[in-house]
Structure formats: structure tokens, C-alpha cells
C-alpha positions as CSV (number, residue, x, y, z in Angstrom):
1,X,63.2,25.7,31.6
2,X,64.5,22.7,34.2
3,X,61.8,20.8,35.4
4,X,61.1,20.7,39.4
5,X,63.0,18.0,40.9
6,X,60.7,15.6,42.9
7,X,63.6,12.9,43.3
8,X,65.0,11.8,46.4
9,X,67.7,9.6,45.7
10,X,70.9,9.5,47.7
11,X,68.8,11.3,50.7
12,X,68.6,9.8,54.0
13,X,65.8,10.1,55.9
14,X,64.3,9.4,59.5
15,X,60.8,8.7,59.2
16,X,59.1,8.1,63.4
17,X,55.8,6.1,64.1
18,X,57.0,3.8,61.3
19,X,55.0,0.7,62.2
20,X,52.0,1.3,60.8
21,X,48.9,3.7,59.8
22,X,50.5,7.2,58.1
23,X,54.4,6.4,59.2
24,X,54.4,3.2,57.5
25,X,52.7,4.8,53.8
26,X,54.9,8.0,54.4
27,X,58.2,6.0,54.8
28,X,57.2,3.9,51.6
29,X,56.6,6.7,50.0
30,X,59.8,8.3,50.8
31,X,62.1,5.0,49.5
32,X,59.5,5.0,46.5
33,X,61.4,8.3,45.6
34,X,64.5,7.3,46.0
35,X,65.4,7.7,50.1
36,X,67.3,5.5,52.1
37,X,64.8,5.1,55.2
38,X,65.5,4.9,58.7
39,X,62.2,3.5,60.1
40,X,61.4,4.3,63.9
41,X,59.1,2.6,66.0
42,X,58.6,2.1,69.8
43,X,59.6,-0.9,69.6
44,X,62.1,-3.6,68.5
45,X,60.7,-5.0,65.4
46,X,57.9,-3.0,65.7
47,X,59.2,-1.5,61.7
48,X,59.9,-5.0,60.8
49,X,57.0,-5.0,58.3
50,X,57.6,-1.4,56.8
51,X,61.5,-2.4,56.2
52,X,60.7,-5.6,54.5
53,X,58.5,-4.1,52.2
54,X,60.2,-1.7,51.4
55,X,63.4,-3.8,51.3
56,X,61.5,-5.9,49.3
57,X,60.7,-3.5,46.5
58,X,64.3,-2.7,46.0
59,X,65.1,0.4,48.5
60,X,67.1,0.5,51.6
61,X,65.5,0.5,54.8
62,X,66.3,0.1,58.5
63,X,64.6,-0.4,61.7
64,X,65.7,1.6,65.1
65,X,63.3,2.0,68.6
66,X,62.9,4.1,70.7
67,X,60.2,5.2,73.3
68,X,59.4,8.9,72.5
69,X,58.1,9.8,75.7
70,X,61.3,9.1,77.3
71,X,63.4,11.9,76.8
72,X,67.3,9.8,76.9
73,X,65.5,7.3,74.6
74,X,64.4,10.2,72.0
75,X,68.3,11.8,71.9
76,X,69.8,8.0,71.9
77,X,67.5,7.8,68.8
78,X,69.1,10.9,67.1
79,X,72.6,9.9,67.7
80,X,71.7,6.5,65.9
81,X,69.6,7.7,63.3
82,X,72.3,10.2,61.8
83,X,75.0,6.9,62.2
84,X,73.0,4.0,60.0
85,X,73.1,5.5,56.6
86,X,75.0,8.8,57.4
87,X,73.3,12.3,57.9
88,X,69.6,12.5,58.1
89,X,68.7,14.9,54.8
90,X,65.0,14.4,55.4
91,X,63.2,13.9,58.8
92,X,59.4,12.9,59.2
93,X,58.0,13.3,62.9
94,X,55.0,11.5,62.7
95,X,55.6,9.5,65.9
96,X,52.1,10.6,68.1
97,X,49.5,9.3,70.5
98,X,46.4,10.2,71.6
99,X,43.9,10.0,74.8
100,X,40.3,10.1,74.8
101,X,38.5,11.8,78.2
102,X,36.6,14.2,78.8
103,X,38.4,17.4,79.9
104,X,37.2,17.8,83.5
105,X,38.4,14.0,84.2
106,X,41.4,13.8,82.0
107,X,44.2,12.4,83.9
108,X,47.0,14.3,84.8
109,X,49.4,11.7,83.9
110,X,48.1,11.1,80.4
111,X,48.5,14.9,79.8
112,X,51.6,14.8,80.4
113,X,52.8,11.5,77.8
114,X,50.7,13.0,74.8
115,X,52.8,16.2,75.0
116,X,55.8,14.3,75.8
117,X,55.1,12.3,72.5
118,X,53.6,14.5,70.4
119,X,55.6,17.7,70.9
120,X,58.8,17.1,73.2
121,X,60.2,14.4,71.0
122,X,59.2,16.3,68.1
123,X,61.0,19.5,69.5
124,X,63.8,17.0,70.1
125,X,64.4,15.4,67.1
126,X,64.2,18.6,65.2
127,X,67.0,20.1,67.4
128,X,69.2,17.3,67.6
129,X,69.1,16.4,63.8
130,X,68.2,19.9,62.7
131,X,71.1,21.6,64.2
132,X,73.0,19.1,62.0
133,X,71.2,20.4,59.0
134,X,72.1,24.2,59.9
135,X,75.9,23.1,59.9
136,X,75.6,21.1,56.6
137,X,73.2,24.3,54.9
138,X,70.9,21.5,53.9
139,X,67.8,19.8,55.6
140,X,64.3,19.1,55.2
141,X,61.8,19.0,58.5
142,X,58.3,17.3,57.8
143,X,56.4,17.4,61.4
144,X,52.9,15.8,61.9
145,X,50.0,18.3,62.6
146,X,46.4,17.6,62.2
147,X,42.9,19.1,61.8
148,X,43.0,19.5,65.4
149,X,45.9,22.1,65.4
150,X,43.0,23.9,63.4
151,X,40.2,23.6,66.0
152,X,39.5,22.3,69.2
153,X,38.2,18.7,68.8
154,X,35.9,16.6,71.6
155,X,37.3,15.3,74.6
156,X,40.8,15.0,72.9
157,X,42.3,18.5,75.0
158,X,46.1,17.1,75.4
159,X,45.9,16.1,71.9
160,X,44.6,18.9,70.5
161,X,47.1,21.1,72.4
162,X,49.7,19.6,70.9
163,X,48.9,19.4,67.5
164,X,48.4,23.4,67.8
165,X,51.7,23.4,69.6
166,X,53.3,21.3,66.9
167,X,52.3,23.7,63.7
168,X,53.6,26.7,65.7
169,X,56.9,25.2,66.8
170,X,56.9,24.4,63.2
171,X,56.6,27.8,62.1
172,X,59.1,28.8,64.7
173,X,61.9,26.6,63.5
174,X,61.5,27.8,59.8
175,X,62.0,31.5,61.2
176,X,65.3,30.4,62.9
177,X,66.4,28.0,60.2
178,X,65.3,29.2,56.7
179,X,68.1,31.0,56.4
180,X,70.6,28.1,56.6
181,X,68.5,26.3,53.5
182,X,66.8,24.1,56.3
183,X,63.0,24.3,55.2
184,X,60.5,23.4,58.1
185,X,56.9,22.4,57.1
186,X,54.3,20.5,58.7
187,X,51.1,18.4,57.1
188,X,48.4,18.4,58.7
189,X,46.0,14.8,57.6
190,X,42.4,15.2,57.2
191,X,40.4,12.2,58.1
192,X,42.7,8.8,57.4
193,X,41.4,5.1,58.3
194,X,44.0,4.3,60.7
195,X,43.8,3.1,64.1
196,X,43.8,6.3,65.8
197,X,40.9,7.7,64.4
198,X,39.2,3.8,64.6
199,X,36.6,4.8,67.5
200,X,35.4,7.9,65.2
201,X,35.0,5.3,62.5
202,X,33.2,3.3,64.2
203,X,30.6,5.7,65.4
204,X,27.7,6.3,63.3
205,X,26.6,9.8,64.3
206,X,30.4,11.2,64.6
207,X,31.3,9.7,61.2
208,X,28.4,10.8,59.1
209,X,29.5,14.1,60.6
210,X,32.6,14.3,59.2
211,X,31.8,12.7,55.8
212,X,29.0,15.5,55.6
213,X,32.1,18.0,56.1
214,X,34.5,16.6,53.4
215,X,33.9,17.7,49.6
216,X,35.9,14.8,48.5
217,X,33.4,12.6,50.6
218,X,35.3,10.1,51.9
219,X,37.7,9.5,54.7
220,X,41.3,9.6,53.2
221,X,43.9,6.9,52.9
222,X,47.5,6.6,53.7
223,X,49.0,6.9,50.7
224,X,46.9,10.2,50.2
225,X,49.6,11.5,51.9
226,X,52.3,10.6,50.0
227,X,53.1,12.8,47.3
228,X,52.5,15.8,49.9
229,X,55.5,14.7,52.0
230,X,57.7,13.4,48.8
231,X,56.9,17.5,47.8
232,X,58.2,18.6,50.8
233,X,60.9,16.8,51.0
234,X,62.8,17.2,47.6
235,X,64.2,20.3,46.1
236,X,60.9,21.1,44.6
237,X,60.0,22.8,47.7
238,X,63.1,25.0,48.7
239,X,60.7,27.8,48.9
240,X,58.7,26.4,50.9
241,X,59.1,27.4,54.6
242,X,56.8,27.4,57.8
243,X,54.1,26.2,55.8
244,X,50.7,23.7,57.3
245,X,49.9,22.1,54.6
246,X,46.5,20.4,55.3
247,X,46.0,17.5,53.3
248,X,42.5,16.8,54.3
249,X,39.7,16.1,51.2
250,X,38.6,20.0,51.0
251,X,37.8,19.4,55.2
252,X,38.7,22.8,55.8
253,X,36.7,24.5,53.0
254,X,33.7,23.7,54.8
């Protein structure tokens, strides 16, 4: 019997939200396996970091920019992406933001950038390079959910609303696509230390509340998420299609 294949070599892959926090640790993971990475960010050099150190550790890496809530600037991104290494084999739409108000004063205008972030560039991106993957008969989609496109969160609705949206357009391209070999999955991160979930760290009540919640009782890393998206992108998981996979401490058993 032939062992699963994890490895990643000779893939390309476009990994969004680069710079830092989960995009950085998901785009080292990625060139750990054996990827060539294109590293986006939203802005120049903003990847610099992540492609040195990943450079530096012997894999290939690249930096583009682009600003995701600017739609020209999201399907200039795909044209380059799929010209710096050659087709994208594996792409990572982790690229997000988030605003924190409470619902009956959120602004209008912020509305509108978190879904323009979070869920038109991902649609975007997916149907830019993903129509690509349906020609070739070959792709692997890894979109960016979260605990909140399980439930409803606090004063976080445009966030929230697109992290729902996000696992169902997930879902939706895996329907369309599976068919063609192009598997669509989505992870969804527990609690990580990054900078967007900093003012939940930082406050006593709300974070003892959520370490109460998590059986592995901690807040989760980075490079937690690692091997999840390395599993999702290799051949390993070719029958793996639509799928949320929450990566999250046991959060959700509680």
C-alpha cells in the first residue's frame, strides 16, 4: 500500500495576508513542504520578512501587493501571481480584516471594506485563478474561515458575516468544481495570538472566557495551523471537497 503523499514540491502557490500573524506561518509552512510561494501583502515590502525567511531556509519565495479591497488591484494580483513562478497549483486566501463596533453604530463604510476584503477578493481570487485550475483538471483552494462563521461573535457583525459567507462560498465552489479535480476547503482557526485577536487578549474577562472554552487550554499558535493547510493542499486530500475544517484546540466541542 503507497503511503499518502504530503509533499508539495514543484507546486506553486499564492499564499494572501502574507506579512505576518497566520499568512506568514501558513506560507512557511507551504515552502517547508516543498512549494514555490508567492507571498501577497498590501503592500510593497510588506512580505519582505516572510520571503527572506523563507528564502533563507532554502525555498523560493516572492513578494507581490496588492490592496484587496480594491477590486482592479485584486484581478491585477491574479494576472501576476499565475506569471512569477507559472500556474498557481495551490492558493491560500487568508488576506482579512476586521472592525470592532457595536452593531447599532457600525459604520456603513467599514461594512462595506470587511466584505470587500474578506469575501469579494476571496470570491475573486478563486474565480480568477480557479477557473485556471478547472482548465488544467488540477487545483487546490484553501480559504480562511473562522469560529465566527460558526456563531455570531460581539460587536464584530461585518466580520462575522463574512466569515459565514466565506465557508458557504467555499462549499459552493467545491459543488461547481469537484468535478474538474479542483478541491475547495476552508480552515477555520480557533483562537491564535496574532494581532487581530490582540484586544481579546488583552482583556481579562473576555480571555478567561475563551480559555474556559478550549479543552486544549490555551490560545493556539501559528504554526498550529500548518500541517492542516500542507493536508489540504497535497494529494493527500483529493477526497477532500467543501470541507470547514476548524482547527481550533477542541473550541467547538464545548
Amino acid at each position: 500500500m503507497s503511503q499518502p503523499d504530503f509533499g508539495l514540491t514543484d507546486k506553486v502557490a499564492l499564499v494572501t495576508g502574507a506579512s505576518r500573524g497566520i499568512g506568514q506561518a501558513l506560507a512557511m509552512g507551504l515552502a517547508q513542504a516543498g512549494a514555490k510561494v508567492v507571498c501577497a501583502s498590501s503592500r510593497i515590502g510588506g512580505s519582505e520578512d516572510t520571503v527572506n525567511q523563507i528564502n533563507s531556509a532554502g525555498g523560493e519565495a516572492v513578494e507581490l501587493a496588492a490592496d484587496l479591497s480594491d477590486t482592479d488591484a485584486v484581478m491585477a494580483l491574479a494576472e501576476k501571481a499565475q506569471g512569477v513562478f507559472g500556474e498557481i497549483d495551490i492558493l491560500v486566501n487568508n488576506g482579512g480584516t476586521i472592525y470592532r463596533s457595536p452593531a447599532v453604530e457600525f459604520p456603513l463604510d467599514q461594512w462595506q471594506h470587511v466584505l470587500q476584503v474578506n469575501l469579494d477578493a476571496t470570491f475573486l481570487l478563486c474565480q480568477q485563478i480557479g477557473k485556471k485550475m478547472v482548465e488544467r483538471k488540477h487545483g487546490k483552494i484553501i480559504n480562511i474561515a473562522s469560529m465566527l462563521s460558526y456563531s455570531g461573535g460581539i460587536t464584530v457583525p461585518a466580520y462575522t458575516a463574512s466569515k459565514h459567507a466565506v465557508a458557504g462560498l467555499t462549499k459552493a465552489l467545491a459543488n461547481e468544481w469537484g468535478q474538474h479535480n479542483v478541491q475547495v476547503n476552508a480552515i477555520a482557526p480557533g483562537y491564535i495570538r496574532t494581532d487581530n485577536t490582540q484586544a481579546l487578549q488583552d482583556d481579562p474577562e473576555r480571555s478567561s472566557e475563551i480559555l474556559k472554552r478550549i479543552p486544549a487550554a490555551r490560545w493556539g499558535e501559528t504554526s498550529d495551523l500548518q500541517g492542516a493547510a500542507v493536508f489540504l493542499a497535497s494529494a493527500a486530500s483529493n477526497y477532500i471537497n467543501g470541507h470547514i475544517l476548524a482547527v481550533d484546540g477542541g473550541f467547538l466541542a464545548r
